[in-house]
C-alpha positions as a printed Julia matrix, in Angstrom:
78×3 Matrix{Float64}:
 -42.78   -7.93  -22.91
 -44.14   -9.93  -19.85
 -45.59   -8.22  -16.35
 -44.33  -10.78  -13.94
 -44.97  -10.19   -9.97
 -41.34   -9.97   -8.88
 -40.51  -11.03   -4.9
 -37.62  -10.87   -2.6
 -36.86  -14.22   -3.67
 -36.56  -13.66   -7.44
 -35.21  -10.19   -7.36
 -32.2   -11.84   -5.5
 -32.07  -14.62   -8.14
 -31.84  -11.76  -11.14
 -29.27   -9.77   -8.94
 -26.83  -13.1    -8.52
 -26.63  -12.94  -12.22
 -25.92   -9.38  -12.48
 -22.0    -8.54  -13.1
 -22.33   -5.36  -16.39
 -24.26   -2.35  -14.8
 -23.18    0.38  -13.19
 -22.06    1.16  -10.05
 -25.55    1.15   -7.57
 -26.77    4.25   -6.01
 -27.96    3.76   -1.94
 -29.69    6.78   -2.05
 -32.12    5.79   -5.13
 -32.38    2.35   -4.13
 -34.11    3.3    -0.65
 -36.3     6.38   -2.75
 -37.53    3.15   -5.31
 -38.06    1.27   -1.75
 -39.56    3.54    0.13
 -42.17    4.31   -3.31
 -42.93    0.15   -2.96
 -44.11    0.51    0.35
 -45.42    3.2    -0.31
 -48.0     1.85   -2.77
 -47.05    4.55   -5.17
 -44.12    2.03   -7.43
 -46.23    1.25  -11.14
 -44.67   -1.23  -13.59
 -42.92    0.92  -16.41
 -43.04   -0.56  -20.07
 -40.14    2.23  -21.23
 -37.79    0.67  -18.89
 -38.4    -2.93  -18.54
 -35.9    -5.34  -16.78
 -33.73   -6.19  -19.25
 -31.09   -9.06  -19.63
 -28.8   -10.33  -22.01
 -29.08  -13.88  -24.23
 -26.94  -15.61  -21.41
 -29.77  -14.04  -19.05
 -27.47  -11.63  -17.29
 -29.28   -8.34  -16.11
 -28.24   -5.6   -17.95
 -31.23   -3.36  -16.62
 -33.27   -3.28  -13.53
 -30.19   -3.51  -10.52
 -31.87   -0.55   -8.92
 -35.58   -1.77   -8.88
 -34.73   -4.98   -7.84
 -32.4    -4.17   -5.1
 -35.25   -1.8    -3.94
 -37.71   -5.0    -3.72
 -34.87   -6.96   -1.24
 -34.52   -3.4     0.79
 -39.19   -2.82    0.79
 -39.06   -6.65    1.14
 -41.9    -6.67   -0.91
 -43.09   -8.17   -4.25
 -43.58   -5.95   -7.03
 -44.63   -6.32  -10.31
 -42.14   -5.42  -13.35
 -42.53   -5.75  -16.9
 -38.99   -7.69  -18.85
């Protein structure tokens, strides 16, 4: 695994090659953004971002969505 400082930016590169999770959840997108701006959001080595070998994400749509929404950068481990 690999911390890497995550922005707007990149979070909306992962996302474009998201198309395998779930359906995302509003309400815990804006609880993850409001906890970035916050100050109170800590990287998480349980739960990296994950992605497949043809570097789709297959973990991490909420987090990152919640860095475009805080419009901050935010560190993440993968």
């Amino acid at each position: 695994m690999k911390l890497i400082n995550v922005t707007p930016d990149l979070a909306r590169y992962y996302l474009s090659h998201n198309s395998v999770n779930r359906c995302l959840s509003k309400e815990r997108v804006l609880r993850y953004a409001n906890d970035i701006k916050a100050g109170k959001w800590k990287p998480n080595e349980v739960e990296p971002l994950a992605f497949d070998k043809k570097g789709n994400l297959i973990q991490g749509q909420h987090r990152l969505n919640a860095v475009l929404v805080a419009n901050v950068p935010q560190s993440f481990y993968i």
